[in-house]
DSSP file (Angstrom, degrees, kcal/mol; ACC not computed):
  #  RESIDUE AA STRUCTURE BP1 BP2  ACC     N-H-->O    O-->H-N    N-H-->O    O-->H-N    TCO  KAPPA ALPHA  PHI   PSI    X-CA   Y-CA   Z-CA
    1    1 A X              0   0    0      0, 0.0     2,-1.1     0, 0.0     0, 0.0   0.000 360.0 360.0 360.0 143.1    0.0    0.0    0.0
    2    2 A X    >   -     0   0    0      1,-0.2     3,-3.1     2,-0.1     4,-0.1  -0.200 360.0-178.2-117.0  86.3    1.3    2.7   -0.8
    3    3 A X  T 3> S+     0   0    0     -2,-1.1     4,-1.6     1,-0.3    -1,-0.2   0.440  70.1  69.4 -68.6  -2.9    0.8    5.1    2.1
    4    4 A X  H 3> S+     0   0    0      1,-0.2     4,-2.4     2,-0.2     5,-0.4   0.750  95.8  68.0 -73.8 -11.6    2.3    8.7    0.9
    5    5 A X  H <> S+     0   0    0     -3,-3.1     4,-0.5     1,-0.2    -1,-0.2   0.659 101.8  37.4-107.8  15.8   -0.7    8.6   -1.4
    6    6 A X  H  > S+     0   0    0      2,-0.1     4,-3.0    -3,-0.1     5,-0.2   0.621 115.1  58.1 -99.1 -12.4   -3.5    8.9    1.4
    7    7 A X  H  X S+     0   0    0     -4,-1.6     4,-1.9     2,-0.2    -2,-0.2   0.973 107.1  46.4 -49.9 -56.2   -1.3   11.2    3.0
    8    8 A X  H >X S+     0   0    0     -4,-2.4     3,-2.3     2,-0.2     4,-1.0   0.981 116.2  41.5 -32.3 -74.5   -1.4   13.1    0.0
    9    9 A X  H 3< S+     0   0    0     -4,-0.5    -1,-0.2    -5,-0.4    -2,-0.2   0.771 112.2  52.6 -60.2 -35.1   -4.9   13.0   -0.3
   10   10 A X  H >< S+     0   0    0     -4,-3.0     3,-1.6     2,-0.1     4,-0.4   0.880 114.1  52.9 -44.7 -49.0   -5.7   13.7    4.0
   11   11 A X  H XX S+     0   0    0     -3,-2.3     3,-3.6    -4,-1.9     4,-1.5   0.956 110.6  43.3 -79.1 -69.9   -3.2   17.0    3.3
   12   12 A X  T 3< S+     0   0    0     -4,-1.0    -1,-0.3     1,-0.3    -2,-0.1  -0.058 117.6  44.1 -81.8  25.0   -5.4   18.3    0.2
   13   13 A X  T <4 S+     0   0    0     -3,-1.6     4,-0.5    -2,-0.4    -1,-0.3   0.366 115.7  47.9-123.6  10.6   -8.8   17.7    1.9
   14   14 A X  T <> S+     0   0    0     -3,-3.6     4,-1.7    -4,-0.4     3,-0.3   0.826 119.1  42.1 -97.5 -60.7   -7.2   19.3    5.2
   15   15 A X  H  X S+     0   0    0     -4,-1.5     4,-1.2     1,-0.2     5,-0.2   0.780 109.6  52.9 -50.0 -45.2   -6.0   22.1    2.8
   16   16 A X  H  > S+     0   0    0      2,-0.2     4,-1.8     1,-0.2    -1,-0.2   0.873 112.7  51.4 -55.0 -49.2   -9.4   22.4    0.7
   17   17 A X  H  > S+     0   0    0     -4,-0.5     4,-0.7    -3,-0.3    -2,-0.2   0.850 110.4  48.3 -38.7 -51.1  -11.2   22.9    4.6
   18   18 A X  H  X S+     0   0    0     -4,-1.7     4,-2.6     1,-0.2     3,-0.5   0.868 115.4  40.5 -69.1 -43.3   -9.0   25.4    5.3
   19   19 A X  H  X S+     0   0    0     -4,-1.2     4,-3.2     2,-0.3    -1,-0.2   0.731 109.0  58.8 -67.6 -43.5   -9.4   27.4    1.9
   20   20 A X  H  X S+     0   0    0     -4,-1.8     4,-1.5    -5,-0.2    -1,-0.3   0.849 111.0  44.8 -75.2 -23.9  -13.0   26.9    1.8
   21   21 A X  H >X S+     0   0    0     -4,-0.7     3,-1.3    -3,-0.5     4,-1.2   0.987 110.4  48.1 -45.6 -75.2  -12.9   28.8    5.4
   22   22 A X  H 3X S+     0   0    0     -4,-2.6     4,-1.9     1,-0.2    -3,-0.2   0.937 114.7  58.3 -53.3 -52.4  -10.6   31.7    4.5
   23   23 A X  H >X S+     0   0    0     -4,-3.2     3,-2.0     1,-0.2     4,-1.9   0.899 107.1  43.6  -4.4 -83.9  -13.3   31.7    1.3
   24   24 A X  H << S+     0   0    0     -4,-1.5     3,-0.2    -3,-1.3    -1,-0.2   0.749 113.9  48.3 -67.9 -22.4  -16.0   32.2    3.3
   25   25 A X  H 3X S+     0   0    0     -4,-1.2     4,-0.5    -3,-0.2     3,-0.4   0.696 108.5  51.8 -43.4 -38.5  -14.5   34.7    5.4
   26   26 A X  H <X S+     0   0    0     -3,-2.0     4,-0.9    -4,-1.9    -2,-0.2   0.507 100.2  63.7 -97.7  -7.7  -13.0   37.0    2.4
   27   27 A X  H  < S+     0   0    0     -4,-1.9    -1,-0.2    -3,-0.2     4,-0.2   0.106  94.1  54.8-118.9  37.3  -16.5   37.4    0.3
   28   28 A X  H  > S+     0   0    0     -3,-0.4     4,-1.4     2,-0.1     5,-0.1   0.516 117.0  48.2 -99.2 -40.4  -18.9   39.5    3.1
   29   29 A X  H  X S+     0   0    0     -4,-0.5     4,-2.0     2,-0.2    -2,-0.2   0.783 110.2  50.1  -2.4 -68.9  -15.7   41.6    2.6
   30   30 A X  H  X S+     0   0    0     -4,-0.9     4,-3.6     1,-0.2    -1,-0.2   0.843 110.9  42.1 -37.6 -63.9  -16.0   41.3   -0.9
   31   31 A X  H  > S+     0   0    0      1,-0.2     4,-1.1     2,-0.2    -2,-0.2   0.532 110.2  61.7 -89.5  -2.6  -19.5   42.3   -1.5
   32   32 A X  H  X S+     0   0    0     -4,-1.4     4,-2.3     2,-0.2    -1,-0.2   0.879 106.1  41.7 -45.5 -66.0  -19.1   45.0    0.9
   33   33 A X  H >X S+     0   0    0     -4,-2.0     4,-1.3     1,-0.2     3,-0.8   0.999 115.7  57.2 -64.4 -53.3  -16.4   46.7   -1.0
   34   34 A X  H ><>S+     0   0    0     -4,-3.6     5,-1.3     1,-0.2     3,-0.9   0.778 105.1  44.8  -1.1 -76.5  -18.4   46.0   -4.1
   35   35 A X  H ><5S+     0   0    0     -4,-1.1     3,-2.7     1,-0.3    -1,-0.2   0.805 109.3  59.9 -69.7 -37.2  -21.2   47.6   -3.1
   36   36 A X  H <<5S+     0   0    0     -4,-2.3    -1,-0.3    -3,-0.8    -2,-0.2   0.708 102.1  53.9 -39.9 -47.6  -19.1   50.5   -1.9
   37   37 A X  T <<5S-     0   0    0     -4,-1.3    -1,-0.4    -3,-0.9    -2,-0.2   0.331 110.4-122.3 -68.7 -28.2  -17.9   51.0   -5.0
   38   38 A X  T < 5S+     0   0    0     -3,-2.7     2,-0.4    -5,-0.2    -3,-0.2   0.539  81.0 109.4  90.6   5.2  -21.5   51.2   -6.8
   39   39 A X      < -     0   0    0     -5,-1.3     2,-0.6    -4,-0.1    -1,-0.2  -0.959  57.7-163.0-101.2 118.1  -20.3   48.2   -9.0
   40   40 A X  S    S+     0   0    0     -2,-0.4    11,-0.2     1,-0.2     2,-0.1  -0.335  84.3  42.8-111.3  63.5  -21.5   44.7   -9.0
   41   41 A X        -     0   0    0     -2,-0.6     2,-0.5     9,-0.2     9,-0.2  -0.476  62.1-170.5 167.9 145.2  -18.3   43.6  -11.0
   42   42 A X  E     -A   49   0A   0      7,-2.6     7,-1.6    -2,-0.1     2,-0.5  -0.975  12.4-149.4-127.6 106.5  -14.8   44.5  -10.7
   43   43 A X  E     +A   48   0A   0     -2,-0.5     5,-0.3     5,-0.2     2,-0.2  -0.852  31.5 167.1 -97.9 123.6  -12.0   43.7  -13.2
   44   44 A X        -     0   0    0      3,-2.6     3,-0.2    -2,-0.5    -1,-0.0  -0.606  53.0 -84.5-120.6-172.5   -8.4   43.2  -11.5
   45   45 A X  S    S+     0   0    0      1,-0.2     3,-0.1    -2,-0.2    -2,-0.0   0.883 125.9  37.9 -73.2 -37.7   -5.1   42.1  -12.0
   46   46 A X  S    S-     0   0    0      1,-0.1    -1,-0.2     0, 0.0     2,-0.2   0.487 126.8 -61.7-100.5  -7.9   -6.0   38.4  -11.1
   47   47 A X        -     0   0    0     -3,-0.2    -3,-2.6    -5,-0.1     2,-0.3  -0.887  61.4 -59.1-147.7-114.0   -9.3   38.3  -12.7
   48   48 A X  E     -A   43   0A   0     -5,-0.3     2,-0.4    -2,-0.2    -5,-0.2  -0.977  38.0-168.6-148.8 132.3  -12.8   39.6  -12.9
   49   49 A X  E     +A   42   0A   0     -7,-1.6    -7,-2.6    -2,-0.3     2,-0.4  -0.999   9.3 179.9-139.3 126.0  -14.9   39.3   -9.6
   50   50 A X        -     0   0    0     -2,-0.4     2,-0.4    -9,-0.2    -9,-0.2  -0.977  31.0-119.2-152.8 127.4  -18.8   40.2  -10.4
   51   51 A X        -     0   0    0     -2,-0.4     2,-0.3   -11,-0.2   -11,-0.0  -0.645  41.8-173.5 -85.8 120.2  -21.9   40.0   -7.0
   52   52 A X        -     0   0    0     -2,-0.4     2,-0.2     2,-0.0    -2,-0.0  -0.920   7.9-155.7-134.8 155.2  -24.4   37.2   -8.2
   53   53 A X        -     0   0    0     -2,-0.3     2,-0.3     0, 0.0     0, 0.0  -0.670  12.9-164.4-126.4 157.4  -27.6   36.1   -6.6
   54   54 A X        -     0   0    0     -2,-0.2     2,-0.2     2,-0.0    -2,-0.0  -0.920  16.3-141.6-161.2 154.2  -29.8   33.3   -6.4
   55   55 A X        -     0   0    0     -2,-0.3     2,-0.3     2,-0.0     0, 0.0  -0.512  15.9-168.5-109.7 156.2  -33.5   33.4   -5.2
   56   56 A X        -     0   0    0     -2,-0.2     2,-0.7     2,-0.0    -2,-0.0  -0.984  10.0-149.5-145.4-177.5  -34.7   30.5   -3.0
   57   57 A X        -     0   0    0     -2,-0.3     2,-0.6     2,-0.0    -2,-0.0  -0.947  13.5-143.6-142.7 127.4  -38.4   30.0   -2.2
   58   58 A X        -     0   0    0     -2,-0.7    -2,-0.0     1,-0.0     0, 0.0  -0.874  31.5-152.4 -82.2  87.8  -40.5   28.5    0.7
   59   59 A X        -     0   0    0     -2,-0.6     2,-0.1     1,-0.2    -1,-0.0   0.137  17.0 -98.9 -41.9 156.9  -43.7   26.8   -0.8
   60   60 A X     >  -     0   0    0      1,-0.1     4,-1.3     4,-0.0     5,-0.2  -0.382  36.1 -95.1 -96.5 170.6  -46.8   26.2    0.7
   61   61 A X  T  4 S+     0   0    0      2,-0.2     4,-0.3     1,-0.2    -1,-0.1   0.559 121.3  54.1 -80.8  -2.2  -48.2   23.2    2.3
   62   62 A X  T >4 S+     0   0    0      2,-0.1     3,-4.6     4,-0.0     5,-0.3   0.907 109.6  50.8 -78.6 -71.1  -50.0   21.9   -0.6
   63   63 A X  T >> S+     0   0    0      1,-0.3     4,-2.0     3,-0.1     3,-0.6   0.761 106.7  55.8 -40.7 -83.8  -46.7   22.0   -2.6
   64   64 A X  H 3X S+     0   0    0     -4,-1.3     4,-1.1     1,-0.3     2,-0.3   0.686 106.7  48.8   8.5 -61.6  -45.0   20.3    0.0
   65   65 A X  H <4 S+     0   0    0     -3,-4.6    -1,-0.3    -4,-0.3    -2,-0.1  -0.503 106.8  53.2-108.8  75.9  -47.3   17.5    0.0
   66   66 A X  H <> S+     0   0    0     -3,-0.6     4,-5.0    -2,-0.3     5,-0.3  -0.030 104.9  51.4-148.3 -70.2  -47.1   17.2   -3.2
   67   67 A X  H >< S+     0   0    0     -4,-2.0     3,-2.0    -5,-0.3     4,-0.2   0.670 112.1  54.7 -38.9-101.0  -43.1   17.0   -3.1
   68   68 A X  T 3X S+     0   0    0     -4,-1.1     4,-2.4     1,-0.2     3,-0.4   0.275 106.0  50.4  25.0 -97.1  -44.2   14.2   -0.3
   69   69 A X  H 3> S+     0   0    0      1,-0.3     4,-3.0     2,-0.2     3,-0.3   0.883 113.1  47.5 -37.8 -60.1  -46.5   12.3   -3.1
   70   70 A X  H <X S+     0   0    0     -4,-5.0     4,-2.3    -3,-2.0     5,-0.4   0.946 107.7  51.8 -57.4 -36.5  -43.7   12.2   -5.5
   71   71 A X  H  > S+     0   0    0     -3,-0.4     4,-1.8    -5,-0.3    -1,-0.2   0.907 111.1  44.5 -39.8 -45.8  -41.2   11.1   -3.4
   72   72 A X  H  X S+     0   0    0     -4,-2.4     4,-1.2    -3,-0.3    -1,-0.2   0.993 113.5  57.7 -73.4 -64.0  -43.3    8.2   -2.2
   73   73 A X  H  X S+     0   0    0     -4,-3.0     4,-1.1     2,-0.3    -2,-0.2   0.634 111.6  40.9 -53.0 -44.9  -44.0    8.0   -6.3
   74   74 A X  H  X>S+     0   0    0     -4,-2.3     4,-4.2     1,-0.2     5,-0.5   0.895 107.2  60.1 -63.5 -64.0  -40.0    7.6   -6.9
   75   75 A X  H  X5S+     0   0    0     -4,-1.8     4,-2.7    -5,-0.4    -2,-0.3   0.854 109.6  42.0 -38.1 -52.2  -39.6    5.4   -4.2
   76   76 A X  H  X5S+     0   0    0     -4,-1.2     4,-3.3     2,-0.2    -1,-0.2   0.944 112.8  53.2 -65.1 -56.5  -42.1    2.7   -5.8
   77   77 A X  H  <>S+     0   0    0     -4,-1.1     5,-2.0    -5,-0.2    -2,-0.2   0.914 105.3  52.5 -48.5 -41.9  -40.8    3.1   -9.0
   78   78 A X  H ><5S+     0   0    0     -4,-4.2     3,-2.6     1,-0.2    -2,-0.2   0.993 115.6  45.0 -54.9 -61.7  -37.2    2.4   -7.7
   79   79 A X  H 3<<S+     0   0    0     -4,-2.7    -2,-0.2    -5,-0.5    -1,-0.2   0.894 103.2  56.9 -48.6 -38.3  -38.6   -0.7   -6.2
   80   80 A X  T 3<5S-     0   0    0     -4,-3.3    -1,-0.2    -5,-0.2    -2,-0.2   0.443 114.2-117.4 -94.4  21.5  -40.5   -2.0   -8.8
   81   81 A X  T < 5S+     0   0    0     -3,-2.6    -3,-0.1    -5,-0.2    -2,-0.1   0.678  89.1 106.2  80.6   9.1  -37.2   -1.8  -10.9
   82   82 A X      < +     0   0    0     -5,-2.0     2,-0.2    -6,-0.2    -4,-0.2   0.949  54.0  85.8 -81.8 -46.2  -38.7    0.8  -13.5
   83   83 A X  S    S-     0   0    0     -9,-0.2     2,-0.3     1,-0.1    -2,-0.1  -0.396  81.9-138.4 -38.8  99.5  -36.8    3.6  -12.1
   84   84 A X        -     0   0    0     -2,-0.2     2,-0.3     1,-0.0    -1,-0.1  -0.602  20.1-165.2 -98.1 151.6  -33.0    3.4  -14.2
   85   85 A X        -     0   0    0     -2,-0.3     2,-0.5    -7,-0.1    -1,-0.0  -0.685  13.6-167.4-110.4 150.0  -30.1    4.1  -12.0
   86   86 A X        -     0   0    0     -2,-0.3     2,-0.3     2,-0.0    -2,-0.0  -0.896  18.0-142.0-149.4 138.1  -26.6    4.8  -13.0
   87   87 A X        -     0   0    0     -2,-0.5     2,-0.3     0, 0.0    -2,-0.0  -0.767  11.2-166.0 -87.5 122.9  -23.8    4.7  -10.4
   88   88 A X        -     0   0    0     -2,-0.3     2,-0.4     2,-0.0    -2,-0.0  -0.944  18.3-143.5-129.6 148.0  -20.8    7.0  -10.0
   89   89 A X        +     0   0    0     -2,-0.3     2,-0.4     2,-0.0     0, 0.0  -0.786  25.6 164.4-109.3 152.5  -17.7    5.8   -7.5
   90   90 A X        -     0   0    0     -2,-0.4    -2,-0.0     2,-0.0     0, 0.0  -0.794  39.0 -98.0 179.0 133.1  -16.0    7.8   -5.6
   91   91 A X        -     0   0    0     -2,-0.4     2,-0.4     1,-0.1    -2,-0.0  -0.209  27.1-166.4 -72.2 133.8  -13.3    8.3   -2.5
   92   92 A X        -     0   0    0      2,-0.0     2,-0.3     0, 0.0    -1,-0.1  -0.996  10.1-168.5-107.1 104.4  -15.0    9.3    0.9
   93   93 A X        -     0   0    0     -2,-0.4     2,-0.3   -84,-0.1   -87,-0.0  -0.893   7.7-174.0-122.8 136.9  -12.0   10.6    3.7
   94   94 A X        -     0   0    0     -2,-0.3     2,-0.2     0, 0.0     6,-0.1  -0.921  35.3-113.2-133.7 144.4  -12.9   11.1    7.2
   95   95 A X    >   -     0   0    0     -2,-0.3     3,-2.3     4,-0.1    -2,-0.0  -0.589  41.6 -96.8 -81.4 156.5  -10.0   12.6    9.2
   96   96 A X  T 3  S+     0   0    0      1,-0.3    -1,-0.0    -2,-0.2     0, 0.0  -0.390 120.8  18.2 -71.4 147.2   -8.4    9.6   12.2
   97   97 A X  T 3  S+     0   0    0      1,-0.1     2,-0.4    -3,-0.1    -1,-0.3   0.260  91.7 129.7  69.5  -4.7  -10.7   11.2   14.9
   98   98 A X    <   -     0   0    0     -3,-2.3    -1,-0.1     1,-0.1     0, 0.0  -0.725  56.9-122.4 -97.7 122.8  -13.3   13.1   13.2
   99   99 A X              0   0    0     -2,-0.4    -4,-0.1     1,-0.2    -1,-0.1  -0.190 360.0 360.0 -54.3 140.9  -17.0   12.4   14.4
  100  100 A X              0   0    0     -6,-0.1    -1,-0.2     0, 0.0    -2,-0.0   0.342 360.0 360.0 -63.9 360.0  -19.5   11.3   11.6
């Protein structure tokens, strides 16, 4: 086995955590100066950095049960083998000590 290459791969999902912090840290920052700025995109030396949106929506309790009924709808179909499936594989890392 050849064990520098989970090392590898534990470093650069350690790394990814950390990045994906500093991320989330650097863009109320971001859209701050943006907005300061009266721009919602900003072309710089390292690229082009542009304030994007996405809506999300809370649905009513009919829709809801609705979702519900399809779910339940999928779920039968899966069983009765109608429903086609396609399978993708792929590596799962949990750090030694880290809770599920």
């Amino acid at each position: 086995m050849d064990q520098d290459l989970f090392i590898d791969y534990a470093t650069v999902c350690q790394q990814i955590k950390e990045l994906e912090a500093k991320k989330d840290e650097l863009n109320p920052r971001l859209l701050a100066y943006l907005g300061s700025i009266g721009d919602n995109t900003l072309q710089t030396g390292v690229g082009t950095f542009t304030v994007g949106s996405r809506k999300t929506y809370e649905y009513s309790a009919a829709i809801k049960e609705r979702e519900l009924t399809l779910k339940e709808a999928k779920k039968v179909e899966v069983e009765a083998g109608v429903a086609k499936s396609t399978e993708t594989q792929f590596v799962r890392y949990q750090a030694a000590g880290a809770r599920v």
